[in-house]
C-alpha positions in Angstrom: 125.9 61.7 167.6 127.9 64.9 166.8 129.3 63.5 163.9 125.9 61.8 162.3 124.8 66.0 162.7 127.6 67.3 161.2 127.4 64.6 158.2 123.7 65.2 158.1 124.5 69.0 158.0 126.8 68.7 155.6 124.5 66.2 153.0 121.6 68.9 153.4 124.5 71.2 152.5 125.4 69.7 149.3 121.6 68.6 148.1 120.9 72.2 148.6 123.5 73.3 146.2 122.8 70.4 144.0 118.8 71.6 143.9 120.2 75.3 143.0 122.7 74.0 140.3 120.2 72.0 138.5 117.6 74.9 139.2 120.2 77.1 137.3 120.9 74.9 134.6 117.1 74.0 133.9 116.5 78.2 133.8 119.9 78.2 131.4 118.6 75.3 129.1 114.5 76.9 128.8 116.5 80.6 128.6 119.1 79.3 126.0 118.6 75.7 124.6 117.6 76.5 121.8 121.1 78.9 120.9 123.4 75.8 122.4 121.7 73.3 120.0 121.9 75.9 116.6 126.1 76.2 117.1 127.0 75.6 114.1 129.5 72.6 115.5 126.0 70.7 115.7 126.6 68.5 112.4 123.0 67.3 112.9 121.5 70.2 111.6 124.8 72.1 109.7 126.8 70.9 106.9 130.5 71.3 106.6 129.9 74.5 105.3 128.3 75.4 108.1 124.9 75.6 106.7 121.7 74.9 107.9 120.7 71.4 106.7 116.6 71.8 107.0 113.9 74.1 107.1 111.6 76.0 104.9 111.0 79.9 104.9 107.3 81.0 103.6 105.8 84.7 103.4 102.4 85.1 104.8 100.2 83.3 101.6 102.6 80.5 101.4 104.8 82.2 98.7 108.9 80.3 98.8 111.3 82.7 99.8 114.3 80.1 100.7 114.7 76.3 101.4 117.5 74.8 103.5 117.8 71.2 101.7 120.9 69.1 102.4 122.8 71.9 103.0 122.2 73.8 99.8 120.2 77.1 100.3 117.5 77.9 97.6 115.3 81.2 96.9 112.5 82.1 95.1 112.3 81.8 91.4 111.3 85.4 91.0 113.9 87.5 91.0 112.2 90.8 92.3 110.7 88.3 95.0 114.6 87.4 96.2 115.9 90.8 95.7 113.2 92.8 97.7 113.2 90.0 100.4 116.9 89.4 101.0 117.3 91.2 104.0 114.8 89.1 105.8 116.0 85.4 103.7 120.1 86.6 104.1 122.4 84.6 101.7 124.5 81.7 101.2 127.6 83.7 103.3 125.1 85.0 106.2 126.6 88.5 105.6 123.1 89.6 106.6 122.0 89.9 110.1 118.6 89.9 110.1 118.2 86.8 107.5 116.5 83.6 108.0 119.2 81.5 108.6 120.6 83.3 111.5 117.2 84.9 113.4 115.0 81.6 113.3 117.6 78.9 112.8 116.5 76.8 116.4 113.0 77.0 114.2 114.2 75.9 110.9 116.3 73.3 112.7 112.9 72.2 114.0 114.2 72.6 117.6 112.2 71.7 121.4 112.6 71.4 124.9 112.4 67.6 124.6 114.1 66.1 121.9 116.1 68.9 120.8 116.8 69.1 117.2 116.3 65.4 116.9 114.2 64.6 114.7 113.7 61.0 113.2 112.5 62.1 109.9 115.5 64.3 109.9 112.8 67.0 108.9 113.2 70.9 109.5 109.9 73.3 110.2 108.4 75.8 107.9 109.0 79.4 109.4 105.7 81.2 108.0 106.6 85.2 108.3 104.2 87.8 108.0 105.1 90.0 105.4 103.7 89.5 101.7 106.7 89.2 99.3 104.3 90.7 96.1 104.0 94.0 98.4 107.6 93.5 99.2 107.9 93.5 95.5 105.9 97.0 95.1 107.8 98.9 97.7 110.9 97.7 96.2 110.6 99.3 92.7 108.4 102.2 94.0 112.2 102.7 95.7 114.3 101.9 92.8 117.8 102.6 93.2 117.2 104.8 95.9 118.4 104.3 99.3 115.7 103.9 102.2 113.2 102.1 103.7 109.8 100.7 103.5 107.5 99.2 106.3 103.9 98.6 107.0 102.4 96.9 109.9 99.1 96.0 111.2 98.4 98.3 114.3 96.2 95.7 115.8 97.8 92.9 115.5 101.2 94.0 114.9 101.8 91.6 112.0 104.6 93.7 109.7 103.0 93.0 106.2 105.7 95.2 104.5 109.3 95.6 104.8 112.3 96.5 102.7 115.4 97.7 102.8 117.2 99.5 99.7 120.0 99.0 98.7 120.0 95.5 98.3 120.8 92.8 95.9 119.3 89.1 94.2 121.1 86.5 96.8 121.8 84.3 93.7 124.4 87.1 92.4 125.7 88.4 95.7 128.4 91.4 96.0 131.9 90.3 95.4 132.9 92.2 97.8 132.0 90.7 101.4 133.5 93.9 103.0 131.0 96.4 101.2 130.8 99.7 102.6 127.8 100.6 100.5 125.3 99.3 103.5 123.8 97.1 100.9 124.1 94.1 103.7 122.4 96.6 106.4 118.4 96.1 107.1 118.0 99.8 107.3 114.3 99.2 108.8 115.7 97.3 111.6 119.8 98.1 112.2 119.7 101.8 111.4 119.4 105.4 112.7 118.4 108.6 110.9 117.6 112.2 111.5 114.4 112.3 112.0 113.4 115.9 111.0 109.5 117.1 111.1 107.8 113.6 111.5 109.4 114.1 115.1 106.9 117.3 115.1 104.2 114.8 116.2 106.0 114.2 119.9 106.7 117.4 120.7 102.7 118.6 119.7 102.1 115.5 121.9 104.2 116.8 125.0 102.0 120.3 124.3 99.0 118.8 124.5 99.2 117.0 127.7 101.0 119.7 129.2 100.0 123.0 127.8 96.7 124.6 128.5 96.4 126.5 125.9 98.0 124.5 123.3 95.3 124.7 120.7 95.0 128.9 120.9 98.8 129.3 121.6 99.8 131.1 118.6 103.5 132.2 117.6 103.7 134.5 114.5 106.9 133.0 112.3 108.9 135.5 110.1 110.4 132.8 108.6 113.1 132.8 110.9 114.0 133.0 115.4 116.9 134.1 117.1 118.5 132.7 120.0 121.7 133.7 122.4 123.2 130.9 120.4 122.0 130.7 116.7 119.1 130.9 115.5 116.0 128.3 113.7 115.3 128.8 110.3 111.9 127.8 108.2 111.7 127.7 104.4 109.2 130.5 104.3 107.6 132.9 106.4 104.1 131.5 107.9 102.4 134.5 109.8 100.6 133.8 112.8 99.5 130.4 113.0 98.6 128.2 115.8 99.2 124.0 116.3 96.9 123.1 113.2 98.5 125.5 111.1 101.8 124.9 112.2 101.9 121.4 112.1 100.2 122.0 108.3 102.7 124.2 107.1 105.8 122.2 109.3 106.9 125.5 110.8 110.3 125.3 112.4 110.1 128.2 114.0 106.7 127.5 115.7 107.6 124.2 116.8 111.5 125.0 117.9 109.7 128.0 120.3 107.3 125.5 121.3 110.3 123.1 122.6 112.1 125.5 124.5 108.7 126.8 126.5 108.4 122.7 127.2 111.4 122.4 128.3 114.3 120.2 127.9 113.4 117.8 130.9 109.5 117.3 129.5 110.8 116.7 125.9 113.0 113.9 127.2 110.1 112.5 129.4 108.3 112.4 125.9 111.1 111.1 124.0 111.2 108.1 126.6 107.5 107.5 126.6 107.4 107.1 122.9 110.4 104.5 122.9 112.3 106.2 120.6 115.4 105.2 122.9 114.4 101.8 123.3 115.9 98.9 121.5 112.5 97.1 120.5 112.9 92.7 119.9 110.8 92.4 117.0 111.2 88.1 117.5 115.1 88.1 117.9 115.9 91.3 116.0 116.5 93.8 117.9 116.3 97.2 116.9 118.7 100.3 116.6 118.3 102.6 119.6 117.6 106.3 118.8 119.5 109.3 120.5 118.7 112.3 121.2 120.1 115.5 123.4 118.1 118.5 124.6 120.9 121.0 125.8 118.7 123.3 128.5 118.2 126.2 126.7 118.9 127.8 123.5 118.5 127.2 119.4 119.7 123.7 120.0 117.1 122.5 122.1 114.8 124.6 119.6 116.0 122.5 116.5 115.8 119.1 118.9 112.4 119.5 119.0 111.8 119.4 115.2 113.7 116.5 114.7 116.8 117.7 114.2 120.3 118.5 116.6 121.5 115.4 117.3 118.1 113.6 117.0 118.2 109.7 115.9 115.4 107.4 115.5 115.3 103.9 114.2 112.2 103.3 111.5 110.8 100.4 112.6 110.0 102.0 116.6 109.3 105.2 114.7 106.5 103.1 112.9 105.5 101.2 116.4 104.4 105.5 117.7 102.4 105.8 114.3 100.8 102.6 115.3 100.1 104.3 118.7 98.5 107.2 117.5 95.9 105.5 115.5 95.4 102.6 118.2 94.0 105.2 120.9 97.7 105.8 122.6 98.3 102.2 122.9 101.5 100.5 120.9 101.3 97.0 119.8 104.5 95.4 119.5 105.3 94.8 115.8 106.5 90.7 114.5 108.0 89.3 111.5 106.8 86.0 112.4 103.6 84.3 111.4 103.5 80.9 112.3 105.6 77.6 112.3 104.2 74.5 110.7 105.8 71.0 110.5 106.7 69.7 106.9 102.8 68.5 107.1 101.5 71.5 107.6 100.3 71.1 111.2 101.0 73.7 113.7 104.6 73.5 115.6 104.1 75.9 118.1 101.1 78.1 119.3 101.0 81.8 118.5 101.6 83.8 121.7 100.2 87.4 122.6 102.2 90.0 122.2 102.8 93.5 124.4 100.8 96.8 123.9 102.2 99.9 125.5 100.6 103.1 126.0 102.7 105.8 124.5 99.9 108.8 124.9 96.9 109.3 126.3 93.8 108.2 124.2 92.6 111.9 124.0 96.1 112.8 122.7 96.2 110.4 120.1 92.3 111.6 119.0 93.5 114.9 118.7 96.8 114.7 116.7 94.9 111.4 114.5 92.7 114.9 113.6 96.0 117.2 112.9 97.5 114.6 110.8 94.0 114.0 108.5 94.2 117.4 108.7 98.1 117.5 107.0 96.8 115.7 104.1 93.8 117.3 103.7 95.2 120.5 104.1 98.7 121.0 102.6 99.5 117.2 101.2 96.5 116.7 99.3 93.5 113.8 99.3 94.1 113.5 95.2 97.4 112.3 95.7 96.1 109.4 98.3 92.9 108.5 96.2 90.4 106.3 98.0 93.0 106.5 101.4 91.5 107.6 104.4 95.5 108.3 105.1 96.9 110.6 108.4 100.3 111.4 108.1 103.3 113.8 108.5 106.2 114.1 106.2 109.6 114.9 107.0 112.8 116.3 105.5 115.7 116.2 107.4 118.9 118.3 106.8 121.6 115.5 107.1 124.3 117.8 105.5 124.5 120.8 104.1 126.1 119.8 100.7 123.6 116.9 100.2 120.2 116.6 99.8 118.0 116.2 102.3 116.0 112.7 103.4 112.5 112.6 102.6 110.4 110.7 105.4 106.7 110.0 105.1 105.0 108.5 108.2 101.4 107.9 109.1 98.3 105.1 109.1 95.1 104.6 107.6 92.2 105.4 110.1 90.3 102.7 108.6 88.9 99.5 110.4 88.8 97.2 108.0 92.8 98.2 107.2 94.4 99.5 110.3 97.8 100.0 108.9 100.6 102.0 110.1 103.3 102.4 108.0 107.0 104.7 107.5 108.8 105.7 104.7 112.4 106.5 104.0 114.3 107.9 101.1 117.7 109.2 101.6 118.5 112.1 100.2 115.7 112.0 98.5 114.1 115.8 99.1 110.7 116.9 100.4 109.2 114.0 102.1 105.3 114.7 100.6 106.3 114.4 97.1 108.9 111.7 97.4 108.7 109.4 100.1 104.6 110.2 100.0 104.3 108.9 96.6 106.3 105.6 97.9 103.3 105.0 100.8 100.6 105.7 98.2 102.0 102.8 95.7 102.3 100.6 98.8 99.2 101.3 100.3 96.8 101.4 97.4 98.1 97.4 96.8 97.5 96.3 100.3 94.0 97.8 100.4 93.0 96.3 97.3 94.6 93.0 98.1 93.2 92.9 102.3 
């Protein structure tokens, strides 16, 4: 009887770790089927070159950007469509990260849970993303040779209509050099980190007004330059006596690197963490660049880390989520790349799936800076320059080094309903953010209103 328990013990014994194996391995196969069956060993779907065999890649109006037949990778026709797009397409070598063939191949591949990447017409799936190549195509040359970035997103929806990365190249006539050092393979938007400089302004006016009680009559008079026990903050000119408005107007260092060190090192951190501008954000399988920042306790650094500059990093695209935020009420939507996937008929492949909102500030707070940014443009970067935008925005330029010119940032949304677009701009070295990178949004901007 003993032994009929023991072997009865022993059988619930081994069922139990049979029910917790294939538990594991059903979590493992939904979790990561879809990267098993896209090695490119799989000669189903990869040729000998190891190149995908299927699948179709679309912008948001139906518009070619690359095609996966046979193992020979296409692109567009147009070559300012394959130039400004190639850092979401990639080339024939894959020397880009963020391309195509390397983010959606299980969706090219036409991969499922059931049949894998099976299937009997040997068909792939058409990967509709959500950016419009012809406004791809406007950023692109408003950038010209310049190095930077361009993106625009919908701060409802999070749809990224707009994205480019400069420099880049037409992936019919890559680099013949595979080891370029130039960062012409890098999706800047996406894989990169930058001083920030003033646009980072708009976080610590955010951690004053949900802390300070008297942010909006606190007034610091700046003689164009503050001492500390360590150094001291510097602005361009001397602005008088002005209060947050004003300050924020005029991007006074001094006024906003006093304002840091009253917050305090641990409260600006708080705010840095709220915002995500540590955070690695996965914008559907891209992940991006986490920004870094360090407010030493006391002193002229933590002055300068509070107006974006130190040691401060942020990544565009999650710098562009907190615009989002500010003109959605507080609340970030999580930005995507991807639109849809169809079957070679046309027919859905998958159903669209909600994505994540965040609240970054209170709704109040975002009212109140929505109304210091409008007030930015209105006041010191000028409506004539933004014709027929109802634009809020902050520009940025942010000492990198001293023997170089600065970068230019320009960062904001349209507080408009019927085009709720968030949107940042990046020129390296390109100078004062308002003139440079301000003209860039304006180009970009004016084409998507007319066009949505």
């Amino acid at each position: 009887m003993r032994k009929i328990e023991k072997r009865a013990i022993m059988c619930l014994m081994l069922a139990g770790v049979l029910v917790i194996g294939l538990g594991i391995f059903t979590y493992r196969y939904i979790a990561d089927g879809s990267d098993w069956a896209v090695y490119t060993a799989n000669k189903q779907i990869y040729n000998d070159k190891g190149r995908l065999k299927r699948g179709t890649l679309y912008d948001r109006n139906g518009t070619l950007l690359m095609s996966n037949t046979s193992g020979k990778m296409t692109f567009s026709d147009d070559y300012a469509t394959r130039k400004a797009n190639v850092h979401l397409t990639g080339d024939r070598s894959g020397n880009i990260n963020t391309g195509a063939n390397k983010v959606f191949a299980n969706k090219l591949a036409g991969y499922n849970h059931l049949t894998g990447t099976y299937s009997l017409l040997g068909e792939g799936r058409n990967v509709n993303l959500s950016i419009d190549s012809d406004i791809c195509v406007t950023a692109n040359e408003a950038l010209g040779d310049r190095r930077g970035t361009v993106g625009v997103y919908n701060y409802k929806t999070g749809e990224i209509i707009c994205l480019v990365s400069s420099p880049n190249y037409d992936p019919e006539d890559p680099p013949e050099n595979p080891d370029d050092e130039s960062g012409i393979y890098m999706n800047r938007f996406f894989s990169s980190t930058f001083t920030p400089g003033s646009i980072f302004k708009l976080v610590t006016a955010a951690a004053s007004i949900e802390n300070k009680s008297d942010y909006a009559s606190w007034e610091y008079t700046c003689t164009g330059s503050q001492n500390y026990d360590d150094g001291r903050v510097t602005c361009q000119d001397a602005h008088g006596t002005v209060n947050l408005e004003q300050a924020l107007a005029d991007s006074c260092n001094c006024y906003f690197g006093e304002l840091a060190r009253q917050l305090g090192s641990d409260l600006m951190k708080e705010y840095v963490e709220k915002t995500g501008l540590t955070l690695s954000r996965d914008v559907n399988g891209i992940s991006t660049a986490r920004g870094s920042f360090d407010f030493p306790q006391t002193g002229a650094d933590l002055a300068w880390a509070g107006i974006g500059q130190h040691n401060d990093l942020v990544n565009p695209c999650t710098m562009m989520t907190y615009m989002g935020a500010i003109a959605n009420g507080g609340r970030a939507v999580q930005p995507k790349i991807l639109h849809s996937v169809d079957f070679s008929t046309g027919f859905p492949a998958s159903i669209p799936w909600k994505w994540w909102t965040k609240r970054m500030i209170e709704e109040d707070t975002a009212e109140i800076l929505k109304n210091l940014m409008r007030n930015n443009v209105e006041d010191n970067y000028g409506t004539d320059n933004f014709p027929g935008l109802n634009i809020c925005a902050k520009s940025g330029t942010a000492e990198v080094q001293k023997s170089e010119r600065p970068n230019a940032w320009f960062a904001g949304f349209l507080d408009d309903d019927d085009h709720p677009y968030a949107f940042i701009v990046l020129v390296e070295k390109g100078g004062y953010g308002s003139d440079v990178a301000g003209s860039v949004a304006n180009e970009v901007l004016q084409e998507i209103v007319e066009k949505y």
